[in-house]
C-alpha positions, 0 to 999 in steps of 0.5 A: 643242729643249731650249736653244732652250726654256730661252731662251725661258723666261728671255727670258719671265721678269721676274725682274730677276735673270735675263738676258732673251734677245732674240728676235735670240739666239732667232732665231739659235739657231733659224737654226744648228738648221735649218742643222745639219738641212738639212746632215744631209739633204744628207749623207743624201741622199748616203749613200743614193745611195752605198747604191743604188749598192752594191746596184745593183752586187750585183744586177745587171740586165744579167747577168739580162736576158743570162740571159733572152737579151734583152740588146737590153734592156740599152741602154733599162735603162742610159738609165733608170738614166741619166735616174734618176741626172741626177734624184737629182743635181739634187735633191743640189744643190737639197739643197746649195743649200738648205743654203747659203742657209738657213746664210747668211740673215739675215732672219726672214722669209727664213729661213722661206721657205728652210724650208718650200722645203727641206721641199717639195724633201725631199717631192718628192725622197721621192715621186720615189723612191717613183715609181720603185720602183713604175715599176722593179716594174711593168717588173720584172714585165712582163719577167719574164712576157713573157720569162722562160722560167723563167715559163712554167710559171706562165703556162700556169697563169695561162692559162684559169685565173681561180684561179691568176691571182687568186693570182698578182695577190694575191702580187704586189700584197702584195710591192709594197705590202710593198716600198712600205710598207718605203721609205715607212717608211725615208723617214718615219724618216729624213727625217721626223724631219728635217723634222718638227724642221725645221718645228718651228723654222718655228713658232717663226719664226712666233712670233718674226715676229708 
């Protein structure tokens, strides 16, 4: 935002001798940062699919589910990851429709509008995902208690055993909350500083609209 401050500084001059800016060269300024954001959230987004997939591809869950010899699993797993897929997609292309429309605007009050829409998409697009780790943990968890035989070790401790299944409760939280807290952090670093830059040329809309 440093042009951006340098423009409204002379344009608030009224040194004769400096060339004052008009709010048209301010706005138009403003509008090529938020393009330029909104096309880095788009690349990002796609990027970070491409990630999820390699590491989906690394760890595979059909070869664990036919380790445990509970492949029936596998069709209700691949129409999740399906249904997973569809949702990211649809949010890629809000993403993409969000970069055509703040790119081509050329209305103040239109573009501001565009912002905060593409600030909400983003938020929710986070949430979704966030909403999907702690989904995939919880089922994570519940198959590998029920049918892992690996588990059943520990699972004759748990059993009468309130010490052991407090332990097992507090470990199994702390790994969640880690895992959460992680891509929560990975989500604020990435798309927040996006978004806080973003929303900071709203304001300056705002001013420019009064």
């Amino acid at each position: 935002m440093k042009e951006l401050d340098l423009l409204k500084k002379d344009w608030q001059k009224s040194d004769s001798s400096f060339e004052q800016v008009s709010e048209i060269e301010i706005y138009k300024m403003i509008h090529k940062k938020s393009s330029s954001i909104v096309k880095w959230i788009l690349i990002i987004s796609i990027l970070e699919v491409l990630l999820w997939t390699c590491l989906s591809v690394c760890f595979d869950s059909n070869e664990y589910l036919e380790k445990i010899k509970h492949a029936e699993l596998i069709g209700y797993f691949e129409v999740l990851n399906y249904f997973n897929y569809a949702v990211i997609l649809i949010f890629i292309y809000l993403f993409y429709k969000n970069y055509i429309l703040i790119s081509t605007t050329a209305s103040t009050k239109q573009l501001m509008q565009d912002i905060l829409k593409t600030r909400k998409t983003v938020q929710y697009y986070v949430w979704y995902n966030l909403a999907m780790l702690v989904f995939s943990l919880i089922i994570g968890f519940i198959i590998a208690f029920a049918y892992n035989p690996e588990m059943d070790a520990l699972k004759n401790q748990i059993n009468g055993n309130s010490k052991v299944m407090a332990i097992t409760i507090a470990v199994l939280s702390i790994f969640s909350i880690a895992l959460f807290g992680l891509l929560w952090l990975f989500y604020r670093v990435l798309y927040g500083t996006l978004l806080r830059k973003l929303y900071a040329n709203y304001k300056e809309l705002k001013k420019i609209d009064l």
